[in-house]
Biotite code that builds the C-alpha atoms (Angstrom):
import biotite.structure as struc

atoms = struc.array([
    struc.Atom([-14.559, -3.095, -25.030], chain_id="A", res_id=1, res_name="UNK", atom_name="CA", element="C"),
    struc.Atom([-18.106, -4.152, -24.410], chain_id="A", res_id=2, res_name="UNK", atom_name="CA", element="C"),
    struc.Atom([-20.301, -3.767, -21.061], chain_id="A", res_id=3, res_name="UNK", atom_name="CA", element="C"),
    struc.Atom([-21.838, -6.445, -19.350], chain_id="A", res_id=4, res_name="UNK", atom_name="CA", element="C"),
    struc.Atom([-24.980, -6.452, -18.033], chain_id="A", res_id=5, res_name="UNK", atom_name="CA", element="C"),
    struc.Atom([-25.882, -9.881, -17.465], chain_id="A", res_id=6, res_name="UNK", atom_name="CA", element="C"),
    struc.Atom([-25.040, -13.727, -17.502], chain_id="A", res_id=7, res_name="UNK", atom_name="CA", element="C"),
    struc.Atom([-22.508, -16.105, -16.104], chain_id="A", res_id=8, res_name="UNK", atom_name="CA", element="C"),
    struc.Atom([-19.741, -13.421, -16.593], chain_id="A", res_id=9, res_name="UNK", atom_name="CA", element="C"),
    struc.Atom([-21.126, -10.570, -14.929], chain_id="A", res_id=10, res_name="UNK", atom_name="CA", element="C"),
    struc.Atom([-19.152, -9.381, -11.816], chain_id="A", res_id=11, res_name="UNK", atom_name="CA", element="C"),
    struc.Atom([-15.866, -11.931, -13.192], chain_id="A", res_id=12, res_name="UNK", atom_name="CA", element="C"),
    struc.Atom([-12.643, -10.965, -13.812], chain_id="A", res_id=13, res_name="UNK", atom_name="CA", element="C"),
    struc.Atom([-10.195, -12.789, -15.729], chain_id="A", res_id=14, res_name="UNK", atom_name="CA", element="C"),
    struc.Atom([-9.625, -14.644, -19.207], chain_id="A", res_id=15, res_name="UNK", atom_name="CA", element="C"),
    struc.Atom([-11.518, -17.236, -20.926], chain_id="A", res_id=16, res_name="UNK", atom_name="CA", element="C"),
    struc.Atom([-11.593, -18.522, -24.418], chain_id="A", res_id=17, res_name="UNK", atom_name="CA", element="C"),
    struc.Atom([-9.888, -15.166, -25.537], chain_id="A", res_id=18, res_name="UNK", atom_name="CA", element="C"),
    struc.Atom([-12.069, -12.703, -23.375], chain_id="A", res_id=19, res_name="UNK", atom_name="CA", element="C"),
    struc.Atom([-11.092, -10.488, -20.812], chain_id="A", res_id=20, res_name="UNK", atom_name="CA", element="C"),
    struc.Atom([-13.282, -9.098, -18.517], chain_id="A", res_id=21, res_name="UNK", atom_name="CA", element="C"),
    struc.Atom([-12.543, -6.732, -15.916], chain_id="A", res_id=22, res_name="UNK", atom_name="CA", element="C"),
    struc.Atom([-14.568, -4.484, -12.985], chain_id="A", res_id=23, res_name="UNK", atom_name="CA", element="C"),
    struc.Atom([-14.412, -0.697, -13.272], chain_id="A", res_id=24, res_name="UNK", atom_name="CA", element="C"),
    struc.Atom([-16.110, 0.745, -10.638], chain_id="A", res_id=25, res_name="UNK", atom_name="CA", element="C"),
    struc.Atom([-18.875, -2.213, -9.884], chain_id="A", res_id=26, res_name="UNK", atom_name="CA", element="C"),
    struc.Atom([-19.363, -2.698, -13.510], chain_id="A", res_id=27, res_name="UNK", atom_name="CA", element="C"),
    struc.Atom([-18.333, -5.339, -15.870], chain_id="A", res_id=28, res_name="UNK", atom_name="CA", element="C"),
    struc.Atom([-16.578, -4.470, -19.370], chain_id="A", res_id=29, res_name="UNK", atom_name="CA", element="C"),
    struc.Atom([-14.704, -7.063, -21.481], chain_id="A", res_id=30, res_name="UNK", atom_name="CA", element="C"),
    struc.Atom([-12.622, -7.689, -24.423], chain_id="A", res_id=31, res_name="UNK", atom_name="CA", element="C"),
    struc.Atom([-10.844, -9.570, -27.110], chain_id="A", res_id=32, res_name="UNK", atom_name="CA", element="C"),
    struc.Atom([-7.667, -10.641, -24.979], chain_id="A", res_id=33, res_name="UNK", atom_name="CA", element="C"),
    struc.Atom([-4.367, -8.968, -27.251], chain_id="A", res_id=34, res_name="UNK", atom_name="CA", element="C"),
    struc.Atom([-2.718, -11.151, -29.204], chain_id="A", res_id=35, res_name="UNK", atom_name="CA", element="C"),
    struc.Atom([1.146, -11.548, -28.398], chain_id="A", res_id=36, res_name="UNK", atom_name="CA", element="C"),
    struc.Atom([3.403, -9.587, -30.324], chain_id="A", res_id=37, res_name="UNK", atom_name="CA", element="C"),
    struc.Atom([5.718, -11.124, -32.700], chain_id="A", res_id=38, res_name="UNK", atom_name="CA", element="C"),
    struc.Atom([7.779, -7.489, -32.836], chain_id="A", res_id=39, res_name="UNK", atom_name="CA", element="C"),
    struc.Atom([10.941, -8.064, -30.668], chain_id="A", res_id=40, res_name="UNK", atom_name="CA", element="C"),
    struc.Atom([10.505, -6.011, -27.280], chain_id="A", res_id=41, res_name="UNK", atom_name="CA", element="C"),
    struc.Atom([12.433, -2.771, -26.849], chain_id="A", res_id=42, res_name="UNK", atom_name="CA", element="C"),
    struc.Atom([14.957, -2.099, -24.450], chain_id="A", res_id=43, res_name="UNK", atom_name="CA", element="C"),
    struc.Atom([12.570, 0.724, -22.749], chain_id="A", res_id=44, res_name="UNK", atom_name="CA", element="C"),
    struc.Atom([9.301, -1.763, -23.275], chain_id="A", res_id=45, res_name="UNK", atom_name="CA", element="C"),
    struc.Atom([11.886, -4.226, -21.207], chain_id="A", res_id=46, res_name="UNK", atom_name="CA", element="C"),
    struc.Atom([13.238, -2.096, -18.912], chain_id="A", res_id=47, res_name="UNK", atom_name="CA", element="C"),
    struc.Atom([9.386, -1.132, -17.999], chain_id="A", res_id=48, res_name="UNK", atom_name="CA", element="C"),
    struc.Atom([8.645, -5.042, -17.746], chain_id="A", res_id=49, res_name="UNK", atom_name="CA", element="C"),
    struc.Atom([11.495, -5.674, -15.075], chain_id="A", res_id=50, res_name="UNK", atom_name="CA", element="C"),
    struc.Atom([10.539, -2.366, -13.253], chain_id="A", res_id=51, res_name="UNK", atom_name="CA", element="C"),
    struc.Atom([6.616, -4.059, -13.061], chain_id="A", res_id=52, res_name="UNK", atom_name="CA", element="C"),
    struc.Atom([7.692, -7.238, -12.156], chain_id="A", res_id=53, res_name="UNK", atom_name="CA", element="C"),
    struc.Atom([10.136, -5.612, -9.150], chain_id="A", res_id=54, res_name="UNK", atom_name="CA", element="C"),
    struc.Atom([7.042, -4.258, -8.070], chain_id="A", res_id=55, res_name="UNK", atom_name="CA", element="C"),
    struc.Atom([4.698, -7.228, -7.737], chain_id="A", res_id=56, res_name="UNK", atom_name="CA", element="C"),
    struc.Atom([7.174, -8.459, -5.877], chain_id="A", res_id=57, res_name="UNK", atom_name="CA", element="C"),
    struc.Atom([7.970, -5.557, -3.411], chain_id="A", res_id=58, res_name="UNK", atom_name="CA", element="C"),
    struc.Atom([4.222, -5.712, -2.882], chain_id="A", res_id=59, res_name="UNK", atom_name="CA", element="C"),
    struc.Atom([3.905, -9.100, -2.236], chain_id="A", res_id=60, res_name="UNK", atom_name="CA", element="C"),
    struc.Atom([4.142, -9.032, 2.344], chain_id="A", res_id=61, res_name="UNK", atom_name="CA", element="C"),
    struc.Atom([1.803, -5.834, 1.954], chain_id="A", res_id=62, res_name="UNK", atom_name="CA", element="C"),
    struc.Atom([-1.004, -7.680, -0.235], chain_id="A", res_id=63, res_name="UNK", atom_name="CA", element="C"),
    struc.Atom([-3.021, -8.035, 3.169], chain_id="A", res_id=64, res_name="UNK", atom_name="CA", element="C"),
    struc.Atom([-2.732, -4.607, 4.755], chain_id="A", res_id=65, res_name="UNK", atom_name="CA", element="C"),
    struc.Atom([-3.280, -2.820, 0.809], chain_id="A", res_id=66, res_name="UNK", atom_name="CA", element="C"),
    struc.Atom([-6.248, -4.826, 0.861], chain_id="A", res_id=67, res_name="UNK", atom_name="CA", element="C"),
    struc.Atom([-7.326, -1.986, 3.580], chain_id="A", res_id=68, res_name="UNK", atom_name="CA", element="C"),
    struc.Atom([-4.859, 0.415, 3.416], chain_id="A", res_id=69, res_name="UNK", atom_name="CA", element="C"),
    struc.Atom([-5.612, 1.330, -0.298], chain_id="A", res_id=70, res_name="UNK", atom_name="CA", element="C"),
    struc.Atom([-9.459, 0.256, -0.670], chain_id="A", res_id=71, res_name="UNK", atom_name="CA", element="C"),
    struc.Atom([-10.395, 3.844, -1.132], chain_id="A", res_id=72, res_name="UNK", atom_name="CA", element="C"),
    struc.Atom([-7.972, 5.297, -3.417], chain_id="A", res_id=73, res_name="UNK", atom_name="CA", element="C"),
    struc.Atom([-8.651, 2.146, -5.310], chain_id="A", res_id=74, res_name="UNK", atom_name="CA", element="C"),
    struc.Atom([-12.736, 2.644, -5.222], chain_id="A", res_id=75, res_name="UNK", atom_name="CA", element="C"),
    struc.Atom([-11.739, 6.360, -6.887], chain_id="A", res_id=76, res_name="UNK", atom_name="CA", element="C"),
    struc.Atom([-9.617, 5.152, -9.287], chain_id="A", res_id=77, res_name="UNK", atom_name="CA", element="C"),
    struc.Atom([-11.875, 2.457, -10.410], chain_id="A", res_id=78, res_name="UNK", atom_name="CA", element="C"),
    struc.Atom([-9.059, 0.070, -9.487], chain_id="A", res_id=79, res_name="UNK", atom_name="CA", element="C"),
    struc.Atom([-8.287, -2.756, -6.977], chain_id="A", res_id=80, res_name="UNK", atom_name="CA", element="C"),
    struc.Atom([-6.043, -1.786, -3.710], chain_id="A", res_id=81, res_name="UNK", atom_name="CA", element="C"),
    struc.Atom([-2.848, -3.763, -5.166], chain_id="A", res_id=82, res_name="UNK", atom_name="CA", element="C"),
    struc.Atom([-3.069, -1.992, -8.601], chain_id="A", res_id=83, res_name="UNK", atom_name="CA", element="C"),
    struc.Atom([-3.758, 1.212, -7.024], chain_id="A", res_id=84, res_name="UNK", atom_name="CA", element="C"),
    struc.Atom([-0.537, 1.251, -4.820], chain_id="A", res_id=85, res_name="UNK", atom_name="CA", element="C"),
    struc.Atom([1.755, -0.426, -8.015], chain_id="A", res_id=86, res_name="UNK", atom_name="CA", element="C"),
    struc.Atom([0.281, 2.658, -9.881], chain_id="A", res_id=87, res_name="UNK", atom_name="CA", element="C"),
    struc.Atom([1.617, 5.073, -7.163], chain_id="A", res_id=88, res_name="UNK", atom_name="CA", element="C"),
    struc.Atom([4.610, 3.329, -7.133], chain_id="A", res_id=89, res_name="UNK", atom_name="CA", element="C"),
    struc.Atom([5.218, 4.130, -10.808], chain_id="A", res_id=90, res_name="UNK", atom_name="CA", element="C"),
    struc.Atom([4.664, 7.652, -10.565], chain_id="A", res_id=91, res_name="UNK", atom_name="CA", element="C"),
    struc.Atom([6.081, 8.832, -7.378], chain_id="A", res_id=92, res_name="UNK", atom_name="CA", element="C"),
    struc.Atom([8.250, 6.162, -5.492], chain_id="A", res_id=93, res_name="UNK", atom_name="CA", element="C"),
    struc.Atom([10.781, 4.857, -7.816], chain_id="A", res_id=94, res_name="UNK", atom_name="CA", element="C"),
    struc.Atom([14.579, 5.258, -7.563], chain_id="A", res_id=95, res_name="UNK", atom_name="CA", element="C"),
    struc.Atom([17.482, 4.248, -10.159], chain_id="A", res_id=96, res_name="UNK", atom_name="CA", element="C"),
    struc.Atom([17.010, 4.073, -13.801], chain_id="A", res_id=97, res_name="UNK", atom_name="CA", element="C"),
    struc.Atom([16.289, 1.382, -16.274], chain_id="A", res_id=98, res_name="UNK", atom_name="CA", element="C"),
    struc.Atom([16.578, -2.048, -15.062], chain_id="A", res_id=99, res_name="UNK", atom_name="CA", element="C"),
    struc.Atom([18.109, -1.047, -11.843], chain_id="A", res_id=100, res_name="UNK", atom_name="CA", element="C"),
    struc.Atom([15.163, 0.763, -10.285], chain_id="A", res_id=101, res_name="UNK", atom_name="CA", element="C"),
    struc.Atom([14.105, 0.102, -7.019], chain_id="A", res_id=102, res_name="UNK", atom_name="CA", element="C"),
    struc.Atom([11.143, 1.624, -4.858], chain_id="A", res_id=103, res_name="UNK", atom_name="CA", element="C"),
    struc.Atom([12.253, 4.657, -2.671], chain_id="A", res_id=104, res_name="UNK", atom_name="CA", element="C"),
    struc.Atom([10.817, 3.732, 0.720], chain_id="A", res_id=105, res_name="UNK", atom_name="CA", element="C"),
    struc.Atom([10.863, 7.474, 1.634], chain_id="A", res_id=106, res_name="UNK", atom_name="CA", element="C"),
    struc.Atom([8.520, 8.463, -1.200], chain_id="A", res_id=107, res_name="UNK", atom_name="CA", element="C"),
    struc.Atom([6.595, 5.522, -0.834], chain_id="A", res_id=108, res_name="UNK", atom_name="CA", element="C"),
    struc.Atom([3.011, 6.100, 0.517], chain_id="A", res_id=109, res_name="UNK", atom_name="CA", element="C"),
    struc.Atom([1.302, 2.696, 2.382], chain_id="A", res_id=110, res_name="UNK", atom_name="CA", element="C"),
    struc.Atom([-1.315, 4.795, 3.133], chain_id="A", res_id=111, res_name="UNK", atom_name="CA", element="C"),
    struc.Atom([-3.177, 7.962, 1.388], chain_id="A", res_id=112, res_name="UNK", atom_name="CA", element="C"),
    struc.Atom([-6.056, 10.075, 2.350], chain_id="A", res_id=113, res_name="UNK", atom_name="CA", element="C"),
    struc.Atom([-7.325, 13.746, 3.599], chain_id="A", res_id=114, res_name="UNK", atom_name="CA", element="C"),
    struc.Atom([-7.068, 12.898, 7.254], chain_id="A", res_id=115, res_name="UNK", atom_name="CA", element="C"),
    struc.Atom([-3.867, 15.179, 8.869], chain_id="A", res_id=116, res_name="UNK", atom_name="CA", element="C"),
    struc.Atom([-0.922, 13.526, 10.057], chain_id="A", res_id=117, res_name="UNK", atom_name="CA", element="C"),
    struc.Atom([0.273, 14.059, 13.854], chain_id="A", res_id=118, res_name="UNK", atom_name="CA", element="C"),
    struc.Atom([2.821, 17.138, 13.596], chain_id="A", res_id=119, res_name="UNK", atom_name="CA", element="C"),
    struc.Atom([5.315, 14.837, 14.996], chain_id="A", res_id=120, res_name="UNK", atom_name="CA", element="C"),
    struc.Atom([5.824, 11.229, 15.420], chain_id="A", res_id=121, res_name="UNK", atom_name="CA", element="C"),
    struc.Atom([8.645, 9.030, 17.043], chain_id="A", res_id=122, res_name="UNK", atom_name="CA", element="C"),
    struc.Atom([10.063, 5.334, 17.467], chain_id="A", res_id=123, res_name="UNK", atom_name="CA", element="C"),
    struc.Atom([12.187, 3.388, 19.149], chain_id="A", res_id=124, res_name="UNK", atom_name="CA", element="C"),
    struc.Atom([12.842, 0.042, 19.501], chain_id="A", res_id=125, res_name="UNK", atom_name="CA", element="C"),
    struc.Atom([12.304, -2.287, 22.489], chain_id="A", res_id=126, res_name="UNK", atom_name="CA", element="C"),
    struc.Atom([12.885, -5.779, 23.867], chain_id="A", res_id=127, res_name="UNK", atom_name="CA", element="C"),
    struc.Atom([9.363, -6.309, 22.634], chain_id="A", res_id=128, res_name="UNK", atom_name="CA", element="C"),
    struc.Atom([9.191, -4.338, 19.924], chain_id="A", res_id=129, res_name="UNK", atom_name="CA", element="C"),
    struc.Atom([8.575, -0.940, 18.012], chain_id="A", res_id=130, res_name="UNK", atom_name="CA", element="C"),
    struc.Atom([7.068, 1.670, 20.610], chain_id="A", res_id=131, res_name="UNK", atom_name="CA", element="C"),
    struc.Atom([5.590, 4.556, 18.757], chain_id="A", res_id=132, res_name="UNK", atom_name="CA", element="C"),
    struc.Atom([4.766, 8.037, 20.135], chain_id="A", res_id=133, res_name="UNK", atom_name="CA", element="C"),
    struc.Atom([3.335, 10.850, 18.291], chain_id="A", res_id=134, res_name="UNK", atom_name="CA", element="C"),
    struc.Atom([1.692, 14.684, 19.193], chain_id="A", res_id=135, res_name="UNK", atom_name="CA", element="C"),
    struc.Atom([-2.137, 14.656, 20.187], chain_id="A", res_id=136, res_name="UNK", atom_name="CA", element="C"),
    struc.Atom([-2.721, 18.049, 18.580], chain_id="A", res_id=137, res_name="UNK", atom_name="CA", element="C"),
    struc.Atom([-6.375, 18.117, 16.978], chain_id="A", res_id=138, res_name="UNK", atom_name="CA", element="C"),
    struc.Atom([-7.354, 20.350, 13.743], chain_id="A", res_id=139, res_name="UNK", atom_name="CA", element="C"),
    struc.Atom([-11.193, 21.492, 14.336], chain_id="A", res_id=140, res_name="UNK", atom_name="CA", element="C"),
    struc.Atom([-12.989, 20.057, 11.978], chain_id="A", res_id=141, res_name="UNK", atom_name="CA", element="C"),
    struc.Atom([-10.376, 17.900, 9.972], chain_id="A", res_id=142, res_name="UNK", atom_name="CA", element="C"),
    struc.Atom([-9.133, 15.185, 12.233], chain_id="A", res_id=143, res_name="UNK", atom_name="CA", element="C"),
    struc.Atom([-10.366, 13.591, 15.894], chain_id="A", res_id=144, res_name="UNK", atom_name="CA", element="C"),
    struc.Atom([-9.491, 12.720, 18.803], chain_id="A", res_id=145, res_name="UNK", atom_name="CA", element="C"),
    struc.Atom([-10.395, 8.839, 18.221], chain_id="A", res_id=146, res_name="UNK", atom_name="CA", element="C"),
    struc.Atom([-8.690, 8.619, 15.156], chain_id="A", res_id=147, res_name="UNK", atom_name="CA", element="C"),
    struc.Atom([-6.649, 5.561, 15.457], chain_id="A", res_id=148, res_name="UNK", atom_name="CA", element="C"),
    struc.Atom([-2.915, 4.807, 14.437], chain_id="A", res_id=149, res_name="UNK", atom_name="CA", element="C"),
    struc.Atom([-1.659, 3.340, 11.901], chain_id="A", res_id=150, res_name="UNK", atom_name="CA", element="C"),
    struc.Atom([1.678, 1.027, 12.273], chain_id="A", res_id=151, res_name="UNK", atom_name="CA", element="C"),
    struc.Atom([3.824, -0.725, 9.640], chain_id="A", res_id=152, res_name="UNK", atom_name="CA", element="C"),
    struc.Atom([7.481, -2.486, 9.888], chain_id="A", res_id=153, res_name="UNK", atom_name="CA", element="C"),
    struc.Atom([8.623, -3.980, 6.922], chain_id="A", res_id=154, res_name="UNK", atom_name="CA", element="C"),
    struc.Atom([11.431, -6.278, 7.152], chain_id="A", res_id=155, res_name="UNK", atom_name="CA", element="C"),
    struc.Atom([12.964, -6.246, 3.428], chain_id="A", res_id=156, res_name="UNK", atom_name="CA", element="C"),
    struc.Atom([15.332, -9.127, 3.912], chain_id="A", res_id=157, res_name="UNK", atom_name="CA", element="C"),
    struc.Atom([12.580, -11.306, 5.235], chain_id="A", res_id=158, res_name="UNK", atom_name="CA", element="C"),
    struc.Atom([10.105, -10.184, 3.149], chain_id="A", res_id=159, res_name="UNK", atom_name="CA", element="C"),
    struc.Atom([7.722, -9.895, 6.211], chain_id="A", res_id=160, res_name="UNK", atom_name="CA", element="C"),
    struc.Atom([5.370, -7.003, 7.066], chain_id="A", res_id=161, res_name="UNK", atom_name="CA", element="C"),
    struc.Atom([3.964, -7.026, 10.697], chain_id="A", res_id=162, res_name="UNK", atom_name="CA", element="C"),
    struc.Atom([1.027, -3.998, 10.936], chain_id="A", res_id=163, res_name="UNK", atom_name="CA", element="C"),
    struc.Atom([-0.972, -2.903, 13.357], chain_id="A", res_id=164, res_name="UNK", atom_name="CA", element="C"),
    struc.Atom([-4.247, -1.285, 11.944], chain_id="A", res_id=165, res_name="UNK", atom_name="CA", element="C"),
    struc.Atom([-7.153, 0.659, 14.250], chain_id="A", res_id=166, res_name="UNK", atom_name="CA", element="C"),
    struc.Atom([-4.217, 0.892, 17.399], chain_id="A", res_id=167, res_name="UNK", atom_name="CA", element="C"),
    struc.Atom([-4.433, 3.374, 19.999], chain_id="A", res_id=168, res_name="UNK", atom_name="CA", element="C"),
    struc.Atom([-6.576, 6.233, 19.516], chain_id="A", res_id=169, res_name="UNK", atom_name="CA", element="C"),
    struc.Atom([-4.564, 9.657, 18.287], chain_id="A", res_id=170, res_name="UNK", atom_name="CA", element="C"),
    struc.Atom([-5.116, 11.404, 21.595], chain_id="A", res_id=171, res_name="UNK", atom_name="CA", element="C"),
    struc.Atom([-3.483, 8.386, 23.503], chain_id="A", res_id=172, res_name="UNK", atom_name="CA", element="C"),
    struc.Atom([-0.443, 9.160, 21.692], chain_id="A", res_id=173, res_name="UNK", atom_name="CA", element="C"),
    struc.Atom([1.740, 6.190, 22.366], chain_id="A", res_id=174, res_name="UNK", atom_name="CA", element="C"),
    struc.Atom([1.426, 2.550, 20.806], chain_id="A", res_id=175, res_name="UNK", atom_name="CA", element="C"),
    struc.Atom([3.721, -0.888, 21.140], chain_id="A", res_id=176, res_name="UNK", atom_name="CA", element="C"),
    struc.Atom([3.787, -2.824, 18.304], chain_id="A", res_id=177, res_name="UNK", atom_name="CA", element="C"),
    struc.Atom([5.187, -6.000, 18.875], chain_id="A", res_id=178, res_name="UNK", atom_name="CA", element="C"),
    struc.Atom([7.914, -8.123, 16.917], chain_id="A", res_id=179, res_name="UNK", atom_name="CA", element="C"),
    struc.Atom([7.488, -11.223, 18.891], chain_id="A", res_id=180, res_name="UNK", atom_name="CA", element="C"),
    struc.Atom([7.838, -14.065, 16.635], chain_id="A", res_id=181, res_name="UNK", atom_name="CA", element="C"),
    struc.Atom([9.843, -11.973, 13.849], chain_id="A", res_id=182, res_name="UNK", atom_name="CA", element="C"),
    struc.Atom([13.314, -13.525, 13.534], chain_id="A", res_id=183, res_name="UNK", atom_name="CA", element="C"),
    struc.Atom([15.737, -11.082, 14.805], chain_id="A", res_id=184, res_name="UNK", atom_name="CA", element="C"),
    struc.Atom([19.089, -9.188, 13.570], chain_id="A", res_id=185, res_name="UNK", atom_name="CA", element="C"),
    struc.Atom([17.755, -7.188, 10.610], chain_id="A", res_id=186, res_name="UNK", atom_name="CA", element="C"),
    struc.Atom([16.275, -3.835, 9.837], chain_id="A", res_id=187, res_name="UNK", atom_name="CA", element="C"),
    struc.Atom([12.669, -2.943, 9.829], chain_id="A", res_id=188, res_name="UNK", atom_name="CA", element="C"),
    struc.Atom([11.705, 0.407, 7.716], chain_id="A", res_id=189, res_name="UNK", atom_name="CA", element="C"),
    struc.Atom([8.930, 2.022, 9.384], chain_id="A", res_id=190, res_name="UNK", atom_name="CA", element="C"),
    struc.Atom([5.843, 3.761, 8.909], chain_id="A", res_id=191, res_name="UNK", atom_name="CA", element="C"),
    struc.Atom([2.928, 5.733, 10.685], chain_id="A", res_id=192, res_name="UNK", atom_name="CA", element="C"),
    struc.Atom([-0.444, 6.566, 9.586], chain_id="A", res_id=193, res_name="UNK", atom_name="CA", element="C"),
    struc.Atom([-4.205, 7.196, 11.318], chain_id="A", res_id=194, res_name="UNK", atom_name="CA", element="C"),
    struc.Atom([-7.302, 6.411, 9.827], chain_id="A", res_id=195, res_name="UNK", atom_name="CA", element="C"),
    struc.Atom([-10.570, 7.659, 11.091], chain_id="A", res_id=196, res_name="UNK", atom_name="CA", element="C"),
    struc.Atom([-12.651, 5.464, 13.963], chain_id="A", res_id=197, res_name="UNK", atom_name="CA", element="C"),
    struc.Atom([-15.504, 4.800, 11.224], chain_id="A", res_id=198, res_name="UNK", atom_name="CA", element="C"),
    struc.Atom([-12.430, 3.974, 8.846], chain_id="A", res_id=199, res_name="UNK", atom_name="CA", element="C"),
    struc.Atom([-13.726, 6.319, 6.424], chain_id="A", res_id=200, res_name="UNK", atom_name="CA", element="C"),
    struc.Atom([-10.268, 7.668, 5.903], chain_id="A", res_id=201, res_name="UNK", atom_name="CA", element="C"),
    struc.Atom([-7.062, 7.676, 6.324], chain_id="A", res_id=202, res_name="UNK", atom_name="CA", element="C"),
    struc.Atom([-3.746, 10.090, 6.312], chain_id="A", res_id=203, res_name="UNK", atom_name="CA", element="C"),
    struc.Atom([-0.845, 9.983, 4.208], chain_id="A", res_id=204, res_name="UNK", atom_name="CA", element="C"),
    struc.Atom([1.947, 7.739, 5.750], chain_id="A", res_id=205, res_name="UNK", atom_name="CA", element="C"),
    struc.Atom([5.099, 8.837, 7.221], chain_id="A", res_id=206, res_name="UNK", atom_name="CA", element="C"),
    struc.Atom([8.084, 7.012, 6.974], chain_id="A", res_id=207, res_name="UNK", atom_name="CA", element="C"),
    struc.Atom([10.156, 6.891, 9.785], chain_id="A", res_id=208, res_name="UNK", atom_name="CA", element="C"),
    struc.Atom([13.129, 5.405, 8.893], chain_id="A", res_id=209, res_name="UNK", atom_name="CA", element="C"),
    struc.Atom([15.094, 1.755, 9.689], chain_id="A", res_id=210, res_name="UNK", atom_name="CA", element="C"),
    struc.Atom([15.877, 0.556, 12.876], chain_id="A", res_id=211, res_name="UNK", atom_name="CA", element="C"),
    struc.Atom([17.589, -2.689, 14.228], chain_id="A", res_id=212, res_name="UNK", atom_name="CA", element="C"),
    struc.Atom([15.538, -5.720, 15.731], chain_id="A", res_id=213, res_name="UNK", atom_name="CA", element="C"),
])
């Protein structure tokens, strides 16, 4: 790979006439694009394709909320958000093996960071929606009173997300988010998270389970 430091190219990413170039970390590298095997694929390199392609299309509702929800692990990685969350994916939040693998919702992470987690967290569902309660405790000098929640519901059969990001502040400890408009009789799986009022960081996520709309 070669760096580049100037031109029409610099700061693209993509393929032309056999060139790929690509951003790490604000800079521009790029390359001769591979040319396609002739070799007969493998029934690992296969099962590996399927298990990628399952992926992308897990992520697809999320692409807007990873956009935020995974723009710093991404930054450290030298990544973008939606690569960054496919990666973790791969190495921590897969189920099943082969080509019946599946992402395990309870390992799966919509949001990482250093900022703590409430101790306890809680949801039920209402007329209008998801109502969310969680502990107020603060840790001197590691998370704030004005840290703000963090709400997912992912409806798998619709493929829908609906998100609520920079909610109530952590020592309100109570936040509605609404389903209005989200066509009812199937599951949502849920998830919490907080992310600092500057939006500096964020906590892990914590999944909270399925519940009935």
């Amino acid at each position: 790979m070669a760096r580049v430091v100037s031109g029409p190219y610099l700061g693209y990413s993509g393929t032309v006439d056999g060139m790929t170039y690509y951003q790490i970390n604000g800079i521009t590298y790029v390359k001769k694009k591979n040319k396609k095997s002739t070799k007969p694929r493998t029934e690992n390199q296969e099962a590996q394709n399927v298990t990628l392609t399952m992926i992308s299309k897990f992520l697809k509702p999320f692409d807007d909320f990873v956009k935020f929800s995974y723009q710093h692990v991404a930054k450290s990685k030298g990544m973008n958000p939606h690569n960054a969350i496919a990666n973790h994916i791969w190495e921590n939040a897969l189920q099943g093996r082969d080509m019946n693998r599946s992402v395990d919702l309870q390992q799966l992470l919509i949001t990482q960071g250093n900022l703590p987690a409430a101790k306890t967290q809680k949801v039920e569902m209402t007329e209008k929606g998801l109502k969310f309660t969680w502990s107020n405790e603060i840790e001197e000098g590691k998370s704030h009173h004005s840290d703000q929640v963090v709400l997912l519901a992912y409806f798998p059969e619709l493929e829908e997300v609906v998100y609520k990001i920079g909610g109530a502040e952590r020592g309100v400890g109570e936040q509605l988010l609404p389903l209005i408009g989200v066509e009812q009789g199937y599951e949502a799986e849920i998830f919490i998270s907080f992310v600092t009022n500057d939006h500096s960081d964020m906590a892990n996520s914590i999944y909270l389970g399925k519940l009935n709309w």
